[in-house]
MITISE-118948 format. One line per 3 residues: number of its first residue (from 1); their letters; for each residue x, y, z of C-alpha. Coordinates in pm, whole numbers, plus 50000, padded with zeros to 5 digits. Last residue first. Example, Ala and Ser with C-alpha at 12.3 -4.5 7.8 and 13.67 -1.06 7.14 Angstrom:
<dobas>
2) SA) 51367:49894:50714 | 51230:49550:50780
</dobas>
This chain:
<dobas>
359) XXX) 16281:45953:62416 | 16108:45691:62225 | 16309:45729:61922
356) XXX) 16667:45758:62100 | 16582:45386:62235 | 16441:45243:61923
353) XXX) 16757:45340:61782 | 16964:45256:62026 | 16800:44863:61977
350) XXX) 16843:44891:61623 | 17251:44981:61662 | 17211:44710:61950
347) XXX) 17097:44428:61730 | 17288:44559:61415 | 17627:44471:61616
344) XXX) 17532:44143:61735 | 17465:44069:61364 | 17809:44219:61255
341) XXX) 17968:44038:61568 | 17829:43697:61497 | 17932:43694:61092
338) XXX) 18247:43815:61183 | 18335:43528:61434 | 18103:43245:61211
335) XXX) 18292:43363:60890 | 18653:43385:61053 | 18599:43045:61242
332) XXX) 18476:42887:60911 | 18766:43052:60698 | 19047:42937:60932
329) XXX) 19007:42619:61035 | 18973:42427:60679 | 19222:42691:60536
326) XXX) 19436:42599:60819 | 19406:42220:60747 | 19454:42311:60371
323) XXX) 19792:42453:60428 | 19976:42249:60668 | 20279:42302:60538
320) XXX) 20343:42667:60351 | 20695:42733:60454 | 20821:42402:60401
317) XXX) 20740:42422:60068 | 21023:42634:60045 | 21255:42306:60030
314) XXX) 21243:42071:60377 | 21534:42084:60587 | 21707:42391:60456
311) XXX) 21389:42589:60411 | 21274:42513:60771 | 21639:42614:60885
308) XXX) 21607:42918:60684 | 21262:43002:60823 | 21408:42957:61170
305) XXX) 21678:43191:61129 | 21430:43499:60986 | 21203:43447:61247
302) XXX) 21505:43435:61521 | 21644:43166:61686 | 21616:43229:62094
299) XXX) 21859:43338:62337 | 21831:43338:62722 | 21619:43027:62709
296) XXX) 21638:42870:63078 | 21485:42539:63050 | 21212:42369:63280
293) XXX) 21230:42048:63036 | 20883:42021:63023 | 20873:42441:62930
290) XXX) 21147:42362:62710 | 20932:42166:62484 | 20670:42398:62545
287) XXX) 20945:42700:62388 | 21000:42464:62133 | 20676:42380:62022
284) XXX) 20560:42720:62050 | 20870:42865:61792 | 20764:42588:61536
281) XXX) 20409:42675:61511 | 20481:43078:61483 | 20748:42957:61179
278) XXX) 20440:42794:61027 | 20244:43065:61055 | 20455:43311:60957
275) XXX) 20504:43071:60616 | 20097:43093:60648 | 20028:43460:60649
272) XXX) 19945:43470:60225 | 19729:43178:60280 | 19547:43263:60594
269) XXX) 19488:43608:60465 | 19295:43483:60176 | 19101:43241:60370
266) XXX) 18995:43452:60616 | 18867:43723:60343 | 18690:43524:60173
263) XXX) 18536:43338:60507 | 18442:43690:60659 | 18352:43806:60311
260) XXX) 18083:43546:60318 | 17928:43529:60664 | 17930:43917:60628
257) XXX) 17738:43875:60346 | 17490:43565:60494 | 17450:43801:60761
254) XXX) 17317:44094:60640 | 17523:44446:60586 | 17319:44703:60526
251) XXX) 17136:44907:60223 | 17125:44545:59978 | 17136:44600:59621
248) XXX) 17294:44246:59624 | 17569:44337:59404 | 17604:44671:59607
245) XXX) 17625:44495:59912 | 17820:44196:59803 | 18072:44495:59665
242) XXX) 18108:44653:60021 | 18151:44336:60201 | 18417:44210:59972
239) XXX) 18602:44591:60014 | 18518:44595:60421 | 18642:44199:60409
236) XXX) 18958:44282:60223 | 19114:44516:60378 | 18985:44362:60761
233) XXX) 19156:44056:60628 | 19510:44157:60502 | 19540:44403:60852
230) XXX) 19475:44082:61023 | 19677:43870:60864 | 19981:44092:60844
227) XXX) 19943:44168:61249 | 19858:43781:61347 | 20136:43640:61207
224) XXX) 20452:43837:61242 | 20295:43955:61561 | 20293:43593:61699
221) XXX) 20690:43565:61565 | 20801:43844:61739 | 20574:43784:62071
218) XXX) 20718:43410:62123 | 20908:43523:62467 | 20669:43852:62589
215) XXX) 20709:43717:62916 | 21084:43708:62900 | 21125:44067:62837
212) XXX) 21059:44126:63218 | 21422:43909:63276 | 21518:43522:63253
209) XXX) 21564:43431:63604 | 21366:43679:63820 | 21128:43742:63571
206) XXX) 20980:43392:63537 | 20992:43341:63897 | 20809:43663:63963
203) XXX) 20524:43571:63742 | 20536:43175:63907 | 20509:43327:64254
200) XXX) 20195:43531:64160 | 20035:43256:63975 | 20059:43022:64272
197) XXX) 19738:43085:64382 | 19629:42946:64029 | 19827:42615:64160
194) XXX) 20126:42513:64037 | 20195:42144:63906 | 20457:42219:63620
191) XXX) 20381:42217:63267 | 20044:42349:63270 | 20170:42679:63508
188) XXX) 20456:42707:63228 | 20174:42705:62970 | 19971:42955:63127
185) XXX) 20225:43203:63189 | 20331:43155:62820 | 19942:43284:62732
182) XXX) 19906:43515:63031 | 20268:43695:62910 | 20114:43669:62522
179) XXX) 19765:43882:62635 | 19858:44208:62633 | 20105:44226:62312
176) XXX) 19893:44015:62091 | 19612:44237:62135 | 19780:44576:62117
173) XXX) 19925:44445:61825 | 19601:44294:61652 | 19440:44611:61748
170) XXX) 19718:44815:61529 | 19693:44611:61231 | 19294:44607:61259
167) XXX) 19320:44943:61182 | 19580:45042:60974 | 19374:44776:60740
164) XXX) 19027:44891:60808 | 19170:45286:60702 | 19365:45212:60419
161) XXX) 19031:45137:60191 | 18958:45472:60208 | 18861:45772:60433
158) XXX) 19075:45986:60705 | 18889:46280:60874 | 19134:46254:61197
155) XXX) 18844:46206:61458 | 18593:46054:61281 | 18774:45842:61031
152) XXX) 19095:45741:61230 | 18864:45737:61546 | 18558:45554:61391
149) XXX) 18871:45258:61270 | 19021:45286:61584 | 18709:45226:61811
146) XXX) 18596:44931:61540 | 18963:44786:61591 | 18943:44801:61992
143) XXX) 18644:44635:62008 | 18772:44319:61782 | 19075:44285:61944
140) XXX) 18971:44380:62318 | 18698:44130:62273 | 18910:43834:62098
137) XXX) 19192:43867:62342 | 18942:43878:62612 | 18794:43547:62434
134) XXX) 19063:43393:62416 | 19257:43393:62762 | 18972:43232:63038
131) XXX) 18849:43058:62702 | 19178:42842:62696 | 19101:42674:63045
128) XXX) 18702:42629:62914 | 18780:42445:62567 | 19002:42121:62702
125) XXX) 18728:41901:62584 | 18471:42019:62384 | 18403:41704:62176
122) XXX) 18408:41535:62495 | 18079:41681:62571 | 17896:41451:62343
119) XXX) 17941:41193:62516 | 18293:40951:62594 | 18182:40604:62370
116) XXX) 17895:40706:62105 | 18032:41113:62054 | 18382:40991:62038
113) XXX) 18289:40726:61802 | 18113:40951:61570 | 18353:41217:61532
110) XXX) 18637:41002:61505 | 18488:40800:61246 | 18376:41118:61043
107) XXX) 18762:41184:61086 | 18926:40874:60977 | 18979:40486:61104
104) XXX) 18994:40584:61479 | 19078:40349:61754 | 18988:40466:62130
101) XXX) 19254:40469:62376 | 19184:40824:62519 | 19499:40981:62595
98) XXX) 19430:41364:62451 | 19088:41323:62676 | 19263:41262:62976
95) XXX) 19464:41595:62985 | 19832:41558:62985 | 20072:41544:63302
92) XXX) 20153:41177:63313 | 20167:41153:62916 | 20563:41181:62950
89) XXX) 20500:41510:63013 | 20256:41652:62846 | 20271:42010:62749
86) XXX) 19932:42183:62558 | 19994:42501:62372 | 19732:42723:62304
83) XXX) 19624:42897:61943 | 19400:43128:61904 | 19037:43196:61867
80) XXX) 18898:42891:61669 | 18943:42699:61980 | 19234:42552:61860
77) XXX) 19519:42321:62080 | 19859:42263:61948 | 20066:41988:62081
74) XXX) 20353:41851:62340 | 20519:41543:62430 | 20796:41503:62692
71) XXX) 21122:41331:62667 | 21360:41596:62525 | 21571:41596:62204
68) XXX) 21336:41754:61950 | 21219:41550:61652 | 21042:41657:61369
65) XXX) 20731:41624:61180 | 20523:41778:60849 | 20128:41743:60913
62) XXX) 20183:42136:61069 | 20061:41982:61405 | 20315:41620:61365
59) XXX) 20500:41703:61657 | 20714:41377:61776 | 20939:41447:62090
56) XXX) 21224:41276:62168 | 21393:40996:62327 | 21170:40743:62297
53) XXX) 20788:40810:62172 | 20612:40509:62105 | 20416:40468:62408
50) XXX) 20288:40837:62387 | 20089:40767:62088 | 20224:40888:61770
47) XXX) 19927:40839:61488 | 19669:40806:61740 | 19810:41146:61898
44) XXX) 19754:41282:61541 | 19370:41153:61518 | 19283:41263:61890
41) XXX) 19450:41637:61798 | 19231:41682:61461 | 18895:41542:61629
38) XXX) 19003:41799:61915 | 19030:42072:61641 | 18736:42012:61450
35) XXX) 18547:42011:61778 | 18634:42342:61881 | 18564:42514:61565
32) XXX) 18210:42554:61655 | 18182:42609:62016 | 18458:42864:61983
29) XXX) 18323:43075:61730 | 17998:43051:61946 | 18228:43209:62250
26) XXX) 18405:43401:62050 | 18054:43585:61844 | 17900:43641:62215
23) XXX) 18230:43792:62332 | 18277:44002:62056 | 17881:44143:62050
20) XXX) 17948:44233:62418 | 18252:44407:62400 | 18080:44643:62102
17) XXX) 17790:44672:62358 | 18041:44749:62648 | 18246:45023:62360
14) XXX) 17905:45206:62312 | 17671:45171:61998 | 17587:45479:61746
11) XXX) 17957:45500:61660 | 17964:45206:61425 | 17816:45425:61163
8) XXX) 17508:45271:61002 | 17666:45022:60741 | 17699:44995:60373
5) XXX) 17653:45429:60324 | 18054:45421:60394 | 18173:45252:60100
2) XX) 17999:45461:59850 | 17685:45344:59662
</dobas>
């Protein structure tokens, strides 16, 4: 069975219904990885509340911390989409939910004592701001790869196991690159009490003191990431999802296949991205930091610097910090995402189907 017999083409549905799968599998992505990652954050700011940080900032995200010299607090936020940066100032400006006194003794206790004391809801705290950015990114990612992938096959007649990987590369740019001036817009809006009216004044701020470029701050090391992992995963997951087909004697992709090359395929990516990932985590913390601080940055340390200084303070292991937590995040969000879209996918292939038949 060839590669390209798996699947009906992806042609046979439009770009709205391929927009339309994405968003349904980000939003459920997001309802599922959400509370993992506000458990995560509770249990960390538990570990260095606000009253016992003097002088600097603690940022424990990558489970290895360090100090900057400013008197604000700052974290990462996960909706199983992308990464947002939350800035606290003091713990005046922060959401109430990161400041929630409640003692926790481990996770399961943290899940269950959240639930009992602030509902069920509070498990998706923070989740709607970040959606208003994710899941576009998510759609226009995921959309945009399936319309290169049938145009680099279609269109240009190239076949092989090159063709998901140029692929998703190139929609993970485009990606990255449109939505990274919302993303740091949205952080500098967080850190300083503007209104969304405001938006327009804070854009022209921004550029006014620092330059265009300045809204794309952080896009280096995001694209150092995301690009390598994604072009890693799509590889892999139209090669796992090929051979689970054939192994299964199956003639299209079901769900529990795409379920399981999605998480493979996450998980291998996730490992061989994570010194970018760590490097990505650094460069966010600092540029919220500064955020608080409302600093001018007309220089920043590059990818390359910052990995030495990471090396330097803490051995190459440095580089891969945080690794199972990732893993843990990672693989679930990638099966559940891919899993969603494939299925959302075979829904409207069927339904055109049915359509062209009873024409």
């Amino acid at each position: 069975m060839g590669e390209r017999t798996v699947d009906a083409p992806v042609a046979r549905i439009s770009p709205m219904q391929q927009m339309l799968a994405s968003g349904t599998g980000a939003l459920l992505t997001s309802l599922f990885v959400t509370p993992l990652d506000v458990v995560k954050i509770r249990l960390q700011a538990q570990q260095t509340p606000f009253s016992k940080v003097t002088g600097c900032t603690v940022c424990n995200v990558l489970l290895t911390p360090w100090c900057f010299p400013v008197t604000g607090k700052c974290f990462l936020y996960c909706n199983g989409l992308m990464d947002h940066i939350y800035v606290c100032q003091n713990g005046t400006s922060c959401t109430s939910w990161y400041k929630k006194p409640t003692h926790f003794s481990g996770t399961l206790d943290a899940f269950v004592k959240i639930t009992r004391h602030e509902g069920l809801r509070s498990l998706w705290s923070g989740l709607p701001p970040t959606l208003v950015m994710a899941v576009p990114a998510t759609v226009i990612y995921f959309t945009c790869n399936d319309q290169l992938r049938d145009f680099l096959t279609y269109k240009l007649g190239f076949h092989g196991s090159h063709v998901p990987l140029l692929a998703g590369a190139l929609a993970r740019l485009g990606a990255v690159t449109v939505i990274s001036p919302l993303e740091l817009i949205r952080t500098k809006m967080q850190s300083r009490p503007l209104s969304y009216s405001e938006l327009q004044a804070c854009i022209r701020s921004a550029v006014a003191q620092d330059g265009l470029l300045s809204l794309w701050r952080g896009w280096g090391p995001t694209v150092l990431r995301d690009v390598p992992f994604s072009a890693v995963y799509w590889f892999n997951y139209e090669l796992l999802k090929t051979r689970l087909c054939e192994h299964s004697h199956a003639s299209h992709t079901t769900l529990s296949i795409s379920f399981t090359a999605g998480a493979i395929s996450g998980t291998i990516a996730a490992t061989l991205t994570l010194p970018f990932d760590v490097v990505k985590t650094r460069r966010q913390i600092q540029l919220g930091e500064m955020e608080t601080l409302g600093v001018s940055i007309k220089k920043t340390a590059s990818t390359w610097q910052i990995m030495k200084e990471i090396c330097a303070e803490l051995g190459y292991r440095g580089l891969f910090a945080g690794f199972l937590p990732r893993v843990i995040k990672v693989a679930p969000a990638c099966a559940v995402m891919i899993s969603t879209y494939e299925f959302g996918k075979t829904f409207f292939q069927k339904m055109n189907l049915d359509s062209d038949l009873s024409v």
